[in-house]
Backbone bond lengths (Angstrom), bond angles and torsions (degrees), N, CA, C in turn:
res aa  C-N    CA-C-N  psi(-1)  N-CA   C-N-CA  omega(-1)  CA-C   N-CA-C  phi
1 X - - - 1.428 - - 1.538 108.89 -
2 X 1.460 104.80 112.06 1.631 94.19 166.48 1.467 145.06 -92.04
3 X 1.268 113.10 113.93 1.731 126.41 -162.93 1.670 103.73 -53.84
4 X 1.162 123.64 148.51 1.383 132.88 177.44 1.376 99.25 -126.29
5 X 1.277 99.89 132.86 1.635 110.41 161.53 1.348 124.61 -89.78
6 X 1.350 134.45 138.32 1.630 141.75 167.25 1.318 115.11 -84.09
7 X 1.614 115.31 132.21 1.557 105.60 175.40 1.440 94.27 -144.36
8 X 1.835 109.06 150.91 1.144 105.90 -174.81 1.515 107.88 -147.72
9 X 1.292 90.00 137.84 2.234 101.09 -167.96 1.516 93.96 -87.92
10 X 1.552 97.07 126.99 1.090 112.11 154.13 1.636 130.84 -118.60
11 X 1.623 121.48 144.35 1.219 103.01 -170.50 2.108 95.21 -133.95
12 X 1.644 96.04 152.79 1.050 100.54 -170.86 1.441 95.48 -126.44
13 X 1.736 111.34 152.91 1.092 123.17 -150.55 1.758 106.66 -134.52
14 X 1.220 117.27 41.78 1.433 144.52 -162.96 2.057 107.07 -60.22
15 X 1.219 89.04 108.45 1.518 99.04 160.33 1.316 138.94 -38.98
16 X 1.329 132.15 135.67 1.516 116.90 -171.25 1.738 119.66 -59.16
17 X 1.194 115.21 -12.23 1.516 122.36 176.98 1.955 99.30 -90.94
18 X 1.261 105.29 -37.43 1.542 94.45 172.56 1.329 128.12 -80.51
19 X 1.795 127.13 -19.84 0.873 128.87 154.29 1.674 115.31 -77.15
20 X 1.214 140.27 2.50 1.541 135.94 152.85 1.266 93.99 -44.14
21 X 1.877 98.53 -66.28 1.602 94.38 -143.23 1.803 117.46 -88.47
22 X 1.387 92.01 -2.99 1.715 101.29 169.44 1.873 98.97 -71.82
23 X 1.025 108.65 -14.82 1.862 89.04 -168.32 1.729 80.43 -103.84
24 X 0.890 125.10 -51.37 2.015 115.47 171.88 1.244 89.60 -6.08
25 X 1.506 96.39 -86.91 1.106 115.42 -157.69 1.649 121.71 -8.73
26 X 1.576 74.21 -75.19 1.794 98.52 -163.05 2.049 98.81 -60.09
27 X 1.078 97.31 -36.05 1.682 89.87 -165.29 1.401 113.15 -75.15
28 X 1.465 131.69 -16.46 1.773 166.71 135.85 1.774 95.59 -14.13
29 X 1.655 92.57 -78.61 1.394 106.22 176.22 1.190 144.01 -64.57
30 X 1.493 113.70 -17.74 1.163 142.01 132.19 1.577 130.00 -35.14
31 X 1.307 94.06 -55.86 2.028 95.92 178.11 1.525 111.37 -82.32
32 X 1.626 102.76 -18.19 1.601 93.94 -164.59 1.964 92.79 -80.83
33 X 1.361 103.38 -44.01 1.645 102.51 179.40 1.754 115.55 -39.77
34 X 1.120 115.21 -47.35 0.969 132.49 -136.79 1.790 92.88 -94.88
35 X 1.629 107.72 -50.28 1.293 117.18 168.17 1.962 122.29 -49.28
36 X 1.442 91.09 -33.26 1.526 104.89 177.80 1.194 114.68 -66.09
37 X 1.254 123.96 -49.50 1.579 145.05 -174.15 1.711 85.50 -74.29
38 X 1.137 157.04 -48.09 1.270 138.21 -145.97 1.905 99.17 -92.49
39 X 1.093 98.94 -37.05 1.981 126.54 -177.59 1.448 96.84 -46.44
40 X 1.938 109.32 -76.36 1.264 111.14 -173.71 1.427 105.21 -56.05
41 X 1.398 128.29 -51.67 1.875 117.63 174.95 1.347 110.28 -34.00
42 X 1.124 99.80 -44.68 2.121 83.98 -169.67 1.477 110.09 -90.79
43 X 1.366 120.14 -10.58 1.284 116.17 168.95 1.931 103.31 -88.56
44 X 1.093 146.80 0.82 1.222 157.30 177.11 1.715 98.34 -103.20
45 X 1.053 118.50 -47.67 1.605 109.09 170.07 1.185 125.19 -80.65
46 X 1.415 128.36 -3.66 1.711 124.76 155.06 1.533 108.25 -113.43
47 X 1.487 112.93 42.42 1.465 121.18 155.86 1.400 107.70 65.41
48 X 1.334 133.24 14.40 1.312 126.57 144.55 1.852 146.85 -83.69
49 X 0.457 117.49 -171.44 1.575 126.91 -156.90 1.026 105.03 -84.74
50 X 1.313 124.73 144.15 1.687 133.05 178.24 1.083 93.04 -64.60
51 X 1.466 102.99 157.36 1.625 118.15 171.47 1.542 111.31 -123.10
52 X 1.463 116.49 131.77 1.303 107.51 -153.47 1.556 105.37 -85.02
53 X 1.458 120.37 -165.51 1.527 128.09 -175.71 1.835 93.93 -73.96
54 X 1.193 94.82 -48.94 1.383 86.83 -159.24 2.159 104.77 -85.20
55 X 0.788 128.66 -31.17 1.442 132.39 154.18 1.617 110.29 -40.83
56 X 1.460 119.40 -59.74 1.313 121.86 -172.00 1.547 101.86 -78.88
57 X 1.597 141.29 -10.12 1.229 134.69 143.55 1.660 125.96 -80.97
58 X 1.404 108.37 10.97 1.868 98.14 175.17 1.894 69.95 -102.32
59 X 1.422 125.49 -58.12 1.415 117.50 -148.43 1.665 112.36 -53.92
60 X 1.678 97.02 -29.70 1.586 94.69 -171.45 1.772 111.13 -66.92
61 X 1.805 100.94 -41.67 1.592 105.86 173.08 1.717 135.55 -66.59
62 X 1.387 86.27 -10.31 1.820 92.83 -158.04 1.538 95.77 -124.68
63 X 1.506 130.08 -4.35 1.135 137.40 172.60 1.311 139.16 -130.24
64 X 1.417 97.34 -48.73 1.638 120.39 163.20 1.575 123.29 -47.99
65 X 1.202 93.51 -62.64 2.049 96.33 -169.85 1.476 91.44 -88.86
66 X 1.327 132.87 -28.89 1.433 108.56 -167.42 1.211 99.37 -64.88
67 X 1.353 143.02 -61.93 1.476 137.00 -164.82 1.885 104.89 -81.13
68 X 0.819 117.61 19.80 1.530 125.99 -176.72 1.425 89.01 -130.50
69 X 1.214 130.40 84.90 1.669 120.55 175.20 1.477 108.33 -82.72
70 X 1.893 130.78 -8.70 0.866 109.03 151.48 1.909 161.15 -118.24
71 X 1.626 64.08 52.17 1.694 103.55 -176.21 1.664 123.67 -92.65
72 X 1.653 103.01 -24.05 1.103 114.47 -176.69 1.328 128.00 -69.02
73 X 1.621 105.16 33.75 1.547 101.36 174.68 2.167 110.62 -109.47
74 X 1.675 96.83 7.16 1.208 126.31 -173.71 2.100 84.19 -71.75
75 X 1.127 115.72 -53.66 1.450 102.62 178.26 1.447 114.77 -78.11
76 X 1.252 127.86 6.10 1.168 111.79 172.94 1.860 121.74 -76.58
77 X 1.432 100.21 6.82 1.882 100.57 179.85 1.027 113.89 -122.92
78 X 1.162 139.60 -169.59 1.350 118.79 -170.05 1.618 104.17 -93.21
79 X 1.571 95.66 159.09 1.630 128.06 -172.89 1.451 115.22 -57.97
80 X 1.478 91.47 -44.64 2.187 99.80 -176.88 1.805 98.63 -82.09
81 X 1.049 117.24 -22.11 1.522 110.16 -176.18 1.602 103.74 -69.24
82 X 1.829 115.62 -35.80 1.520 115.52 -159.11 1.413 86.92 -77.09
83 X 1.681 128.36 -55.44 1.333 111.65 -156.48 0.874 99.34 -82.75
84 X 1.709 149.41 43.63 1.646 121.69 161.22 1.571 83.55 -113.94
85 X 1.311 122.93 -14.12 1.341 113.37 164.61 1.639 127.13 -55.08
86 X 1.229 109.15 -41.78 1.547 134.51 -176.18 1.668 92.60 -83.72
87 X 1.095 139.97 -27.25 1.030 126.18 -167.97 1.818 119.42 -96.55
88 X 1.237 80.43 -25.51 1.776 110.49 164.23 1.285 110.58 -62.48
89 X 1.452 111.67 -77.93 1.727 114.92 160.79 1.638 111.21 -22.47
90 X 1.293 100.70 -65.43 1.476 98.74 -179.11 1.772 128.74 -27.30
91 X 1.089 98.08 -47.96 1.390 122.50 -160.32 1.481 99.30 -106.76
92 X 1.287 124.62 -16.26 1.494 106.03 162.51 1.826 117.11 -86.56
């Protein structure tokens, strides 16, 4: 019996205030990935310990931007978008 698959196009039609914050978004998630992967490198090149997804997300919130006041636009997008970024990193 041969199985058929269903596929279905969808198209979205995003406002100029929703496309701001759809590219936030993405470019947010972008620095934090990217920041993670560069973090653990320099903590791996002076012989310390990985830092996990979820360690390198209390340090980034509870340490990072507070004394970095001009970082704090990293919370301006949403929360589940940053950590699947960090969590991605993680796992790559």
């Amino acid at each position: 019996m041969k199985r058929l698959l269903k596929s279905f196009k969808t198209e979205i039609n995003p406002t100029e205030e929703q496309k701001a914050r759809i590219s936030r978004t993405i470019g947010t998630c972008r620095y934090v990935y990217n920041f993670y992967l560069g973090h653990n490198k320099a903590l791996h090149d002076n012989g310390e310990k990985f830092m996990t997804g979820k360690d390198f997300s209390l340090w980034l919130n509870n340490e990072y931007i507070p004394n970095n006041p001009d970082k704090t636009w990293i919370r301006e997008v949403y929360s589940k978008a940053v950590k699947k970024s960090i969590e991605d990193g993680c796992t790559a």
